[in-house]
C-alpha positions as CSV (number, residue, x, y, z in Angstrom):
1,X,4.4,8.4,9.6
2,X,3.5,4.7,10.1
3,X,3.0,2.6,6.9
4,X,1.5,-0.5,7.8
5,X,1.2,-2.8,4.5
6,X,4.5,-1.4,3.7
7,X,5.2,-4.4,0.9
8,X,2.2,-4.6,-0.9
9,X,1.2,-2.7,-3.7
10,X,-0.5,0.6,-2.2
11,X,2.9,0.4,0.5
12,X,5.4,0.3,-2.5
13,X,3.4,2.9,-4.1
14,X,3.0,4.9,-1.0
15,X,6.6,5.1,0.3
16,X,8.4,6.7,-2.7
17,X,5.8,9.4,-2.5
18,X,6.1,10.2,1.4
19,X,9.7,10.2,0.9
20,X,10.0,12.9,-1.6
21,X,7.1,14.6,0.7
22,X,10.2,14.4,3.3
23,X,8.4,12.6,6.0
24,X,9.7,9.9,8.0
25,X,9.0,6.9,7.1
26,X,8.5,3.8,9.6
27,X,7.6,0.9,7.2
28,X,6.4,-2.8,8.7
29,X,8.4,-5.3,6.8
30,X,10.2,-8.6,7.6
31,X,14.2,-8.3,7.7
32,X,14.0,-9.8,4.3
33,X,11.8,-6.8,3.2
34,X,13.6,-3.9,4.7
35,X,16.1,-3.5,2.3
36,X,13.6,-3.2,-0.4
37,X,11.6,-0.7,1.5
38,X,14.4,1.3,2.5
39,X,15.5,1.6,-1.3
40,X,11.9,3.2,-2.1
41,X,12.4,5.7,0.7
42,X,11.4,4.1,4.0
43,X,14.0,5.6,6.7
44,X,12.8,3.2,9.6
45,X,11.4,-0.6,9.2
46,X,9.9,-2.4,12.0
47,X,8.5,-5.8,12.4
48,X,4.8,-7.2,12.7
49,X,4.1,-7.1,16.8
50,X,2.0,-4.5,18.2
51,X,5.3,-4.3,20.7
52,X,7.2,-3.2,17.6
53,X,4.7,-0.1,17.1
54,X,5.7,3.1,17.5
55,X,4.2,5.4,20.0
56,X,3.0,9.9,19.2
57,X,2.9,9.2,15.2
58,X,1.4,12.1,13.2
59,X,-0.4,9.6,10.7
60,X,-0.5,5.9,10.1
61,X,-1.5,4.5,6.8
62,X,-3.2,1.2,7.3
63,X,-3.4,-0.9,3.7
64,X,-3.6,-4.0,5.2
65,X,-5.4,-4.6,8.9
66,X,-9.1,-4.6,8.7
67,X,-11.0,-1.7,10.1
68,X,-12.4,-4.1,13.0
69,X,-8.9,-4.8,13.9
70,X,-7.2,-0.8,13.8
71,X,-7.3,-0.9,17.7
72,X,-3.7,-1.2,18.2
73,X,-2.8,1.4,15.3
74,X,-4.6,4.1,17.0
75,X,-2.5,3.5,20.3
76,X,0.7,4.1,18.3
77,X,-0.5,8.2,17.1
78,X,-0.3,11.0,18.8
79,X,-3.6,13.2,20.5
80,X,-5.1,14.6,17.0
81,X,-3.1,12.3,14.9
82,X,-4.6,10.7,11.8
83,X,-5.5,7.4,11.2
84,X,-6.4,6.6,7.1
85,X,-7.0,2.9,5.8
86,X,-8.0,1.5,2.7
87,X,-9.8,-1.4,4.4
88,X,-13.2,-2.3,5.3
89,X,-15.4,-2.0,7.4
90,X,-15.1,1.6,7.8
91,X,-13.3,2.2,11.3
92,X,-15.4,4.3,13.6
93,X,-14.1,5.3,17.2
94,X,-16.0,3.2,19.0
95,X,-14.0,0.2,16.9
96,X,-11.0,1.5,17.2
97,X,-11.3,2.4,21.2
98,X,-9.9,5.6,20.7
99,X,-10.8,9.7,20.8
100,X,-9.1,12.9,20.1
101,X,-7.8,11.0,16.7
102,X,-9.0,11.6,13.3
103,X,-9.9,8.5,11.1
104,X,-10.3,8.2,7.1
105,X,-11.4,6.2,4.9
106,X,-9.7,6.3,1.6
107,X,-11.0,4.2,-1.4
108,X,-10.9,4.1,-4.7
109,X,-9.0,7.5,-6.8
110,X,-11.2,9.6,-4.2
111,X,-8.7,11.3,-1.3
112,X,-10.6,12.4,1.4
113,X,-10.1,15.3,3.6
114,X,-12.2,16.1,6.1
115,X,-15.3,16.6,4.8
116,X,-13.9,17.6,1.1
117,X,-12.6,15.5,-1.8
118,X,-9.2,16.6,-2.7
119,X,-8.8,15.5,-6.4
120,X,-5.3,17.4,-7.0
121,X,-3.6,15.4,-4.8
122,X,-4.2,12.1,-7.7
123,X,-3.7,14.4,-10.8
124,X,-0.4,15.2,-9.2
125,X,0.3,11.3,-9.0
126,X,-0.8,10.2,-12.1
127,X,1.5,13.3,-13.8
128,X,4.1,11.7,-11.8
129,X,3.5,8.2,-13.0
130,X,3.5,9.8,-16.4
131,X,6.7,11.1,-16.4
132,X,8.0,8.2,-15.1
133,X,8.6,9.5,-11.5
134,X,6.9,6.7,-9.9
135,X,6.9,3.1,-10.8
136,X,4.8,0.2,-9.6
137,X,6.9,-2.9,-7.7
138,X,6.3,-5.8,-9.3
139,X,6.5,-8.9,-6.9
140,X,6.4,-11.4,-9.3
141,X,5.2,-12.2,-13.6
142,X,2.9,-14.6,-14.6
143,X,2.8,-15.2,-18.4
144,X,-1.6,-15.3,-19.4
145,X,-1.5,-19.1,-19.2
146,X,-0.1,-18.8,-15.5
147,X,-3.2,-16.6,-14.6
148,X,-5.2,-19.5,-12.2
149,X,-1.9,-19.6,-10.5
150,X,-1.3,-15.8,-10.0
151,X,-4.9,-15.7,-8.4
152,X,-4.0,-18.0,-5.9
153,X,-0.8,-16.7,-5.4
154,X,-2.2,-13.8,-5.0
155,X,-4.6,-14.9,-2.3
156,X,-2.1,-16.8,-0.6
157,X,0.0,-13.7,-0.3
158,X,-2.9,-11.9,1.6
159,X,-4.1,-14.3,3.8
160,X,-0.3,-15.7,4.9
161,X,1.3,-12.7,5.0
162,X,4.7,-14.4,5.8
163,X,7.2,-15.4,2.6
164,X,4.8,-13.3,0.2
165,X,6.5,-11.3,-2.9
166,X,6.9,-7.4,-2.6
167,X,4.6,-5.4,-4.5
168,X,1.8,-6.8,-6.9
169,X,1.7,-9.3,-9.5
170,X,1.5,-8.6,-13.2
171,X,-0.2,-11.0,-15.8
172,X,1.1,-10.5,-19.0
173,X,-1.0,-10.6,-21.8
174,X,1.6,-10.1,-24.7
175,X,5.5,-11.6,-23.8
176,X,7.2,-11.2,-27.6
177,X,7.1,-9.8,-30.8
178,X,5.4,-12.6,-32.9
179,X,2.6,-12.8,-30.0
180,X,2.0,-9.2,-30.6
181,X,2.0,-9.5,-34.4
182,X,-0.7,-12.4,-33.9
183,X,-2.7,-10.4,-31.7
184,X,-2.4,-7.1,-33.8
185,X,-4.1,-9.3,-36.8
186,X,-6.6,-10.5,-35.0
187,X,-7.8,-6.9,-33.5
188,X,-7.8,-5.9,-37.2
């Protein structure tokens, strides 16, 4: 299985999850990244280049390519692999020049299957959040007063893929003790 977006927050999510699955894991990362990615279950990393792609995957998970621009990640499965992104536009065949490959759309807590919504599959990950089975990366903190700097950040991180943190940021609205005394009096 291909995992392309391997470092952001649905990929840091994603891997841990496949890997107790006991698929194989090819994650795109920098060398800087691998290590990280490796640690959350990835057994393969491989670079950005379409050269790097692998060829006859079962499934690639796209979380980061535009749907206009899946062409090359439907040359890397198999006949009658499976192609799901969480990006728009919706991929169609003819924009990803491709038959004989299934594509997906997945958005939102909906996991679609075919033609059938699948809800199990997210009650079993949110169980597994609540027992603490699964944990969010955090790339980076911002304290509240940082927040205009974690948006851009943020942005920056998306567009310039290159030298951005691993996993999502986290604003944080309450840092100490006395901040969440203050705030607890003024909710009362």
């Amino acid at each position: 299985m291909l995992v392309v977006g391997a470092t952001g927050g649905v990929g840091t999510a994603l891997i841990p999850l496949l890997a107790a699955a006991r698929a194989h894991v090819i994650a795109t990362a920098t060398d800087g990244d691998a290590e990280v990615l490796r640690a959350l279950g990835a057994d393969e990393t491989i670079g950005y280049r379409a050269s790097d792609d692998p060829a006859d995957v079962d499934v690639v998970v796209n979380a980061v390519l535009p749907g206009d621009r899946l062409s090359v990640l439907a040359r890397a499965l198999r006949p009658g692999g499976r192609l799901l992104t969480v990006t728009h536009p919706v991929p169609t065949t003819e924009m990803v020049g491709r038959d004989g490959i299934e594509l997906h759309f997945v958005i939102g807590l909906d996991v679609v299957l075919g033609d059938m919504r699948d809800m199990r599959g997210m009650r079993d990950i949110g169980e597994a959040a609540e027992r603490g089975e699964l944990r969010a990366t955090i790339g980076r903190r911002y304290r509240l007063d940082e927040g205009p700097r974690a948006c851009v950040d943020f942005c920056l991180s998306v567009w310039l893929v290159a030298g951005r943190d691993i996993g999502r940021p986290v604003l944080s609205l309450i840092r100490n003790a006395a901040t969440r005394r203050v705030a607890a009096r003024q909710l009362s």
